[in-house]
N, C-alpha and C positions, 0 to 999 in steps of 0.2 A: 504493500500500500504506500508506503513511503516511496519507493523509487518511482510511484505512477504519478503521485504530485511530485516530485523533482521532473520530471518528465514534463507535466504539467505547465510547469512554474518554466523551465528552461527554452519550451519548443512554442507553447504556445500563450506563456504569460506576457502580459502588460499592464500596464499602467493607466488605474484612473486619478484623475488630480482631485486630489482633495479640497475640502472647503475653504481650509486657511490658504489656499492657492489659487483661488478664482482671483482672481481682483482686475480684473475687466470692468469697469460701470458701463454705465448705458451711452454716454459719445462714445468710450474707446470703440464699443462694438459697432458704430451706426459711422465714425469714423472708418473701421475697419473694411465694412461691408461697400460705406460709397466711394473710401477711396479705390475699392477692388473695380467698381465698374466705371470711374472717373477719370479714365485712362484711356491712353491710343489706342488699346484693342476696343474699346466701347465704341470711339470717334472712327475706327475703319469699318466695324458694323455698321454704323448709322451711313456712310457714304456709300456699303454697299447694299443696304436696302434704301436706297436715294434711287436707288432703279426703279422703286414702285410709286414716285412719287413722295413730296411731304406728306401728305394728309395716309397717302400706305403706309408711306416708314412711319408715323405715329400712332395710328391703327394696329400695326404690325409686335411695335412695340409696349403698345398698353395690353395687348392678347397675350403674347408672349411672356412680357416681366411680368405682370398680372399674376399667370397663373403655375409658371414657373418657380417665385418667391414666397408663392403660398408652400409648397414642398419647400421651400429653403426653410421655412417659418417651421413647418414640421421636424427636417431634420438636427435644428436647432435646438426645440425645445427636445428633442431625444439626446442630442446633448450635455444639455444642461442638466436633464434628470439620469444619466447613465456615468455621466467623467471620460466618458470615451471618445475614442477618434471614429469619423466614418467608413472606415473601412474593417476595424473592429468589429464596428455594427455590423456589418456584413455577414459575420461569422450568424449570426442570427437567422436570417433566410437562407443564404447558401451552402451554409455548414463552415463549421470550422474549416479544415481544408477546401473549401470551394470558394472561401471570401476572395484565395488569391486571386480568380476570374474578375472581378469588381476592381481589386486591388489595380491588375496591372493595366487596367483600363483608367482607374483614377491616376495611376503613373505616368500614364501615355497622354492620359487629358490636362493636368498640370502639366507636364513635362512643355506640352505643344503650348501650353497657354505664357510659360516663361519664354518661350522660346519665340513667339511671337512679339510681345510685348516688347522683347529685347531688343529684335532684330528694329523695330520702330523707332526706338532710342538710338540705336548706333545711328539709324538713319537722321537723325537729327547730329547727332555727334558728328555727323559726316558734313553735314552744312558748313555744323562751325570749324570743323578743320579747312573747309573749302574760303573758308573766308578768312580765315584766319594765314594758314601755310597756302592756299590755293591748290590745293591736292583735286582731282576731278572727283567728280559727283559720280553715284553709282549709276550704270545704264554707259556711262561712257569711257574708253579706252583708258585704262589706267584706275575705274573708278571701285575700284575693290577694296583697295587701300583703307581707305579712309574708313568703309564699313567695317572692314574687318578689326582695326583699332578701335570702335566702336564698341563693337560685341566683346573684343578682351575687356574694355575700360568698363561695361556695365558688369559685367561677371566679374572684379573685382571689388566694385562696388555693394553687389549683392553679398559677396562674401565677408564684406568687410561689416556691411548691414550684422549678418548673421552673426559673426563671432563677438560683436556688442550683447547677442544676449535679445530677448522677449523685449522688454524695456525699451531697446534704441528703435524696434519695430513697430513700439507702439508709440515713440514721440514722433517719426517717421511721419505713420500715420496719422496724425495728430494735426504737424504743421504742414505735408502735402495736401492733406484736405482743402488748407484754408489757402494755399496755394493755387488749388486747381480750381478754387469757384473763385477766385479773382481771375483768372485765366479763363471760364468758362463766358465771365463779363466780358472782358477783353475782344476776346474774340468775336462775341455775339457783335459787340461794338462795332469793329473793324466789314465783319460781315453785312451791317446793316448798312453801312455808311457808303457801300458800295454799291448794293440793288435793294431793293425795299421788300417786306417777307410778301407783299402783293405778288411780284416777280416770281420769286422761290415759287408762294402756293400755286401758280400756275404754269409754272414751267411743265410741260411736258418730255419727258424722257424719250427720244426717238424708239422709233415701239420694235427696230430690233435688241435693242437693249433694255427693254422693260423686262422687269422682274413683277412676276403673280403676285398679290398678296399672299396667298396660300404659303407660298415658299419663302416671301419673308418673315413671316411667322417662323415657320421651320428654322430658319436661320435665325430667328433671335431667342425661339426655345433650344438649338443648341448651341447657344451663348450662353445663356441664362443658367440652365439645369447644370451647366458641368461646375456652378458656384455651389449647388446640392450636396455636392459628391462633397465639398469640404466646408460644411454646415459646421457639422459635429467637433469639428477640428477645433474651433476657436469658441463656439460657445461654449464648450464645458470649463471654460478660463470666468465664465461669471456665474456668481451667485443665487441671481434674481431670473424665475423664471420670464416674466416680458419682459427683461432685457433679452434674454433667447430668443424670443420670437418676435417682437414689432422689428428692434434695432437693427435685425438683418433685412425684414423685410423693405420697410421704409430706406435704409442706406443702400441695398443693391439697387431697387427701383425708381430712385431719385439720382442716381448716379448714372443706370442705364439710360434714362430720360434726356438728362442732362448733359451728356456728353454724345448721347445719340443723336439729340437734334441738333448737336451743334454740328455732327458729323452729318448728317444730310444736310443740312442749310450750306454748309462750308464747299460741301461737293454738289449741289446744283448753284450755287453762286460765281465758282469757278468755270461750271459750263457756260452759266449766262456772261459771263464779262469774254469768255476765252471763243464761245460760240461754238466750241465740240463739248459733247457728253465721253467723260474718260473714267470709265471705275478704277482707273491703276491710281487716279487724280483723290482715292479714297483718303490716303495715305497721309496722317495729319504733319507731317513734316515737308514732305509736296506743296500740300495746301496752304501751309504758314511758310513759306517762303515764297509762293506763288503770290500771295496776299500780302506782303510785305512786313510780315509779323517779326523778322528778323529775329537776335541773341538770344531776347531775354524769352519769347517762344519757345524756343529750340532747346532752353535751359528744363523750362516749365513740362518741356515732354518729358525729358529723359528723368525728372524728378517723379511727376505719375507713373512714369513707369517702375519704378522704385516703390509705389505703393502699393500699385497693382502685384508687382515681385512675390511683396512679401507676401503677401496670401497665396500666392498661386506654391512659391519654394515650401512653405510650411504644409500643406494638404499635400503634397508633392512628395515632403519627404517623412510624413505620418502615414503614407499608401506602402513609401519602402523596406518605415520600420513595422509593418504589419506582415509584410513577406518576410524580414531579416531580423527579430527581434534582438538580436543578438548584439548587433548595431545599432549603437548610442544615436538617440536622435539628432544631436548636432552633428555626428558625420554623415549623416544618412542627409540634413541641409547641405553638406558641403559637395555633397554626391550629387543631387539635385542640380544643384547650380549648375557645375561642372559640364554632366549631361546635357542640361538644354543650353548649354554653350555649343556644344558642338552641334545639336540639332539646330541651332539658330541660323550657320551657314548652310542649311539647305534651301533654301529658296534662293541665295549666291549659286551652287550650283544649277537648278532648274533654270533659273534665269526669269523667271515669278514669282514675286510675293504673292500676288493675287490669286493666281490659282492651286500654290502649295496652301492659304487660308483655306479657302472654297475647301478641297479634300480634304481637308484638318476638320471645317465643320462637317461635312459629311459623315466622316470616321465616328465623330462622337455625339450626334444627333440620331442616330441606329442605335446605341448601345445606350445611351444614356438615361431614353425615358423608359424603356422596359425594367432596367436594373431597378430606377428611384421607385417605380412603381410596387415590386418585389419588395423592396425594404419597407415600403410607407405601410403597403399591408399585411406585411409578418409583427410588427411592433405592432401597430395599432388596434388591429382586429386581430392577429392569431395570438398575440405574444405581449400585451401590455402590459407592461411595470415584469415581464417577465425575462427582460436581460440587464442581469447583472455580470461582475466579476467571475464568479465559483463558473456562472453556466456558459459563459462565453469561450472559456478555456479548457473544460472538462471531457476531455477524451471518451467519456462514460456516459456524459446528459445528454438533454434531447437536440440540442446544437451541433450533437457529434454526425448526425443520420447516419448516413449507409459511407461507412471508412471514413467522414470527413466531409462528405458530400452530399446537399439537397437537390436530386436528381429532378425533382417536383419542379425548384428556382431555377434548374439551369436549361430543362427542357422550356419552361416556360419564355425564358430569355431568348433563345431562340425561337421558337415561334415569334415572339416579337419583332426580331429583327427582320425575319420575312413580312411578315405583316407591313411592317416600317417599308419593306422596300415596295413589295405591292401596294400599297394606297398612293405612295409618291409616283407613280403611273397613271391614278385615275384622273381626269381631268379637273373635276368640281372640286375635289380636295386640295390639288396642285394649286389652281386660280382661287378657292375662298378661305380652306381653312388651316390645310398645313395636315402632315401625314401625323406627327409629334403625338398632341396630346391623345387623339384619336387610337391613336396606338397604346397610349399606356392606357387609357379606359379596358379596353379589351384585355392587355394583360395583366391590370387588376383582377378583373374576373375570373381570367381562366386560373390564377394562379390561387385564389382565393378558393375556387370550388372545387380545384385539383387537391388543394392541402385536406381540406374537410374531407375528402371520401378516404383518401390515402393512409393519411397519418395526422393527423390536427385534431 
């Protein structure tokens, strides 16, 4: 009995934070959440659903972060009442050995999401080098340089973030916030002073480059849902249950808001002064130097992206210490970093940012709402107030299923993702509603009446 809890404790224990260790209040968290969506990857979303229009891209995104943030709100307050990360959770629907499925899917979705953010930053850092040494800009001979010193100088700085400790994360947090809504003014500023939002709201997008409603929805529910995946990760840092649940919802959805429409205004504003429609023109660093937002722009990215960072490095490397327990969660940050460093030069190779984003959401808008769906209804309806510590780790309880595995969760997950890909075919869903939530409705169900006959 003794060497099955050593066994236990070694292969499959972890860590809940105790109460004298929340100390998150209600800004840190609402801080936390808008600075995560207050950032370039939010601003290249919003320019690439600028394809459907303003009045779509705001449609798109009140549907999407709407209902998206409502699951965030859920996997939050499962945080806050468990101390655990969300991929822990996982061990709950998909079995202890089966969370790793969730797991490297949350690795791969943090992973892309530093590695985006970052690559947006260098591209900013490549300005001011270009103005500063006159090194070429990327897209032109010689324009590599300057990105790739970029991507070292942000992965330096994220690291240097990290080894400060929780703390430097959350002052980080704290003064980016108040950074990027002066920036978020700024901009609007600059933006308005140039076409009037009369112009914007009727700009029409030449109609081979219109984007469905349907599928910008899709696209900003799999924007939204992959902030799901690392709920749990920082709420269990507070005490108070509505700080769990409003501060994430209200700070992701006012942050996606907020820097989404500044991302579509910025990118039909551009079309209207330059008189071509260009999604590559998504690119907030493009855009503010196209617009003449110059240094102190270009400063204000790469600082957002630094906010956004941190939340994405942290769920990032909370997905690695649940495959590797063994590995201290600050190296498991430093792994992280490291990794979406080197992932960050491939869209350098492809020779597209835009269409290595596009497959990135793809990748994880298939996988994303089936899994949240899985968890939200094994806590809530199979399994409420029924994961703790002892059962999450216990080779012997009802967490272990069949060797480690919920064959029930992981068939289900698949079926989802066919599901996911057949309704993105049908035309009515494509053009109104989006393949997404539609899909996890369905595998709510199935997965719910599959547990009941089975074993529930």
């Amino acid at each position: 009995m003794l060497g099955e809890n050593r066994l236990n404790e070694s292969k499959y224990g972890f860590k809940l934070i105790p109460n004298n260790e929340r100390n998150m209040n209600y800004w840190d968290m609402f801080a936390t959440w808008y600075g995560a969506n207050a950032n370039n990857g939010t601003w290249f979303i919003g320019g690439v659903i600028a394809a459907c229009g303003l009045y779509g891209g705001i449609t798109a995104m009140l549907v999407g972060g709407i209902i998206a943030y409502c699951f965030l709100s859920l996997m939050g307050y499962v945080g806050y009442k468990t101390g655990a990360t969300t991929t822990v959770l996982a061990r709950g629907s998909f079995g202890i050995r089966g969370s790793l499925i969730p797991t490297v899917v949350n690795l791969t979705l943090f992973l892309g999401w530093t590695a985006v953010n970052t690559f947006i930053a260098a591209t900013s850092l490549a300005f001011i080098f270009h103005s500063f040494f006159k090194w070429p800009l990327f897209g032109q001979p010689g324009g590599n340089l300057g990105l790739i010193v970029g991507i070292l100088v942000m992965s330096v700085l994220h690291i240097l973030s990290i080894i400060a400790g929780q703390r430097s994360v959350q002052l980080v947090e704290r003064i980016g916030v108040i950074l990027v809504i002066i920036f978020v003014i700024l901009e609007a500023f600059v933006v308005f002073k140039n076409v009037s939002f009369t112009q914007i709201a009727h700009y029409v997008v030449p109609k081979a480059q219109q984007m469905p409603l349907g599928l910008a929805i899709d696209t900003i529910a799999a924007f939204s849902l992959g902030w799901v995946m690392g709920g749990a990760d920082f709420t269990r840092f507070t005490g108070k249950k509505g700080t769990s649940i409003t501060a994430p919802f209200w700070g992701a959805l006012l942050g996606l808001l907020s820097f989404g429409m500044i991302g579509i205004c910025t990118t039909i504003s551009v079309a209207l002064t330059s008189g071509a429609y260009n999604p590559n023109n998504s690119d907030p660093s493009i855009i503010a130097n196209k617009l003449g937002l110059g240094l102190i722009a270009m400063i204000v990215i790469v600082l957002t992206s630094m906010t956004a960072n941190a939340v994405n490095i942290q769920a990032g490397a909370s997905a690695l210490n649940n495959m590797t327990p063994k590995l201290s969660l600050n190296k498991s940050l430093v792994v992280i970093t490291i990794a979406s460093m080197i992932l960050t030069f491939v869209p350098i190779l492809s020779g597209s940012f835009l269409n290595s984003f596009i497959s990135f959401l793809d990748y994880t808008g298939m996988l994303l709402g089936p899994i949240i769906a899985i968890m939200v209804v094994d806590y809530f309806i199979l399994n409420k107030d029924g994961y703790n510590q002892t059962a999450l780790s216990d080779i012997k309880g009802k967490f272990w299923y069949h060797d480690g595995f919920n064959l029930i969760a992981i068939v289900s997950l698949v079926v989802g993702v066919l599901i996911y890909l057949a309704l993105k075919q049908v035309g009515f869903i494509k053009d109104f509603t989006g393949a997404t939530f539609i899909t996890m409705g369905i595998v709510a169900v199935l997965y719910l009446g599959a547990s009941k006959i089975f074993h529930k």
